[in-house]
C-alpha positions in Angstrom: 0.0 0.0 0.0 2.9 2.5 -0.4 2.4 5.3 -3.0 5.8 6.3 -4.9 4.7 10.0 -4.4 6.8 12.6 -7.5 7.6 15.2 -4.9 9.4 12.8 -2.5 12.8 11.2 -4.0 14.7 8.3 -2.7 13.2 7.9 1.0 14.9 5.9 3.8 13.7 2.8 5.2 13.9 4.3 8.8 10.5 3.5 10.7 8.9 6.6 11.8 6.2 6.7 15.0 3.5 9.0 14.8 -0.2 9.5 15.7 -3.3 10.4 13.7 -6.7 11.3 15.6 -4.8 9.6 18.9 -3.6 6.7 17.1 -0.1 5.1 16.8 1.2 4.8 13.1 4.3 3.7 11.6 5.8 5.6 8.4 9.1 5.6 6.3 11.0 8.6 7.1 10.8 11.0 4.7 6.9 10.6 4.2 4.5 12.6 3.7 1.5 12.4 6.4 -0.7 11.7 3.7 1.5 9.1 2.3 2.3 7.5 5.5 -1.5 6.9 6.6 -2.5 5.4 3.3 0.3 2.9 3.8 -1.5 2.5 7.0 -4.8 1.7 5.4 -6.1 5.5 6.0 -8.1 7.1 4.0 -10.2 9.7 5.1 -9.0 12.8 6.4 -11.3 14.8 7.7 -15.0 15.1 6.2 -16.4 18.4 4.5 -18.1 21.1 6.4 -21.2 20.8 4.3 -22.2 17.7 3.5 -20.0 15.1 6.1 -18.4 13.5 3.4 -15.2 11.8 3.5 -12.3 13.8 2.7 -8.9 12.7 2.0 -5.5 12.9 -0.8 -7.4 14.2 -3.9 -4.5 15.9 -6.1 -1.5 14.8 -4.5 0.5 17.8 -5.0 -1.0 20.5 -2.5 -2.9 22.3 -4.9 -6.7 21.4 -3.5 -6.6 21.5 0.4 -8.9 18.5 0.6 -6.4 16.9 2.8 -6.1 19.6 5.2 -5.3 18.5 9.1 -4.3 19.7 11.8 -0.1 19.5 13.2 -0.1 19.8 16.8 3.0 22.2 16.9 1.9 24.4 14.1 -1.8 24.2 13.4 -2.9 23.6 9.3 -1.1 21.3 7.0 -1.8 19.7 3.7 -1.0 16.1 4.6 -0.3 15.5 0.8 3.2 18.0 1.1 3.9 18.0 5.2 6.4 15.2 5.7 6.3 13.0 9.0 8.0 13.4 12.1 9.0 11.2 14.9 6.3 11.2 17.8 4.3 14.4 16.2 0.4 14.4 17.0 -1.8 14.8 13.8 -5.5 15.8 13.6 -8.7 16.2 11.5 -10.5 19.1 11.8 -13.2 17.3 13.8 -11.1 16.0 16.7 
């Protein structure tokens, strides 16, 4: 279930912790959040302010926000382009 993403180059096989809505996830370092959870079976995101549907990577590339969540440390990311980091706490905007 890895996705060879074509803003990431050659990434390390270095196991990376980190958790999504309170949950523990492992990812390769140098992964994108986005990347990392759909390795991890994870799909959805966050769901859409108007109609609750499910959210998640959509253009790959940080161009369409659907995969906007929240970084503990710094608020708003695009999990698509924000890259993984050891013990870091990741949202969706309902949590």
């Amino acid at each position: 279930m890895r996705i060879d993403h074509p803003l990431l180059g050659n990434r390390s096989r270095k196991t990376v912790s980190f958790s999504f809505n309170n949950l523990v996830y492992q990812g390769m370092e140098g992964d994108t959040i986005g990347v990392a959870l759909w390795a991890n079976g994870v799909k959805t995101l966050r769901h859409s302010e108007k109609n609750n549907e499910p959210r998640g990577m959509y253009c790959g590339i940080g161009q369409c926000y659907e995969c906007r969540i929240y970084r503990s440390d710094i608020g708003l990311v695009k999990a698509c382009t924000t890259l993984i980091k050891e013990g870091e706490k990741y949202y969706s905007l309902e949590e």
